[in-house]
N, C-alpha and C positions, 0 to 999 in steps of 0.2 A: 146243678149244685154249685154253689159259691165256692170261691177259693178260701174265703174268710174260715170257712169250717175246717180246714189243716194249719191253718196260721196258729201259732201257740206263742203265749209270752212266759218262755222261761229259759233262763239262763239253758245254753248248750253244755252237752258234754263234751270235756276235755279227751277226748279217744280219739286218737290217730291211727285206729288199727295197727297197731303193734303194739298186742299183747302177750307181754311177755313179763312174769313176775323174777324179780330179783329175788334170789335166794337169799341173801340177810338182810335185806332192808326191806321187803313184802311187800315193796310198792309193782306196781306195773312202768315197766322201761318206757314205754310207750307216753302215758297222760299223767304218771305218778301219782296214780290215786292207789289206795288200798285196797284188798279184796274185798273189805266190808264196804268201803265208799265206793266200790263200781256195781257191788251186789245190788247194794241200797237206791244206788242214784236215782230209778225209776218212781221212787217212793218218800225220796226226800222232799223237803218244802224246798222253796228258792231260795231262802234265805241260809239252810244247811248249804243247800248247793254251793251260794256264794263266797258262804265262811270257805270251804274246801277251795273256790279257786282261786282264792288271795294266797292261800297257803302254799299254792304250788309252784308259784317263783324261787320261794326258799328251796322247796325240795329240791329244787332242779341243783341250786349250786350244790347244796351236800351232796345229793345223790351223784355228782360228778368227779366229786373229790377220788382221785385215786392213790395208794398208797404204796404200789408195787409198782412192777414192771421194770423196763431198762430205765427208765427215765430215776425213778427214785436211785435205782442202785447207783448211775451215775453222779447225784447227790452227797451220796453218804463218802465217796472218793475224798 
């Protein structure tokens, strides 16, 4: 059997095994897709795929915005 027959041309998933969904923002901490865009992934076209992983440079900065902690309280001083 050729190796040609596992080769696939489509855009990879963003999953770094660590899946772990954020309680307010739904995303997964790990590849910051959604529960319906990790659901779907299997079953999307490449071009959904793609749109999704343009978009997930953005999420990363929002998703990292923090608003608590010691650091903000030392701020507000």
């Amino acid at each position: 059997m050729s190796k040609d027959v596992w080769t696939r041309n489509e855009i990879e998933s963003p999953c770094v095994q660590i899946c772990v969904i954020h309680p307010e923002t739904r995303l997964c901490t790990g590849c910051l897709r959604s529960i319906d865009e990790i659901t779907d992934w299997s079953r999307m076209t490449p071009e959904a795929r793609r749109d999704i992983m343009l978009k997930l440079p953005e999420r990363e900065t929002q998703h990292q915005q923090r608003r608590g902690g010691r650091a903000a309280r030392l701020k507000r001083r």
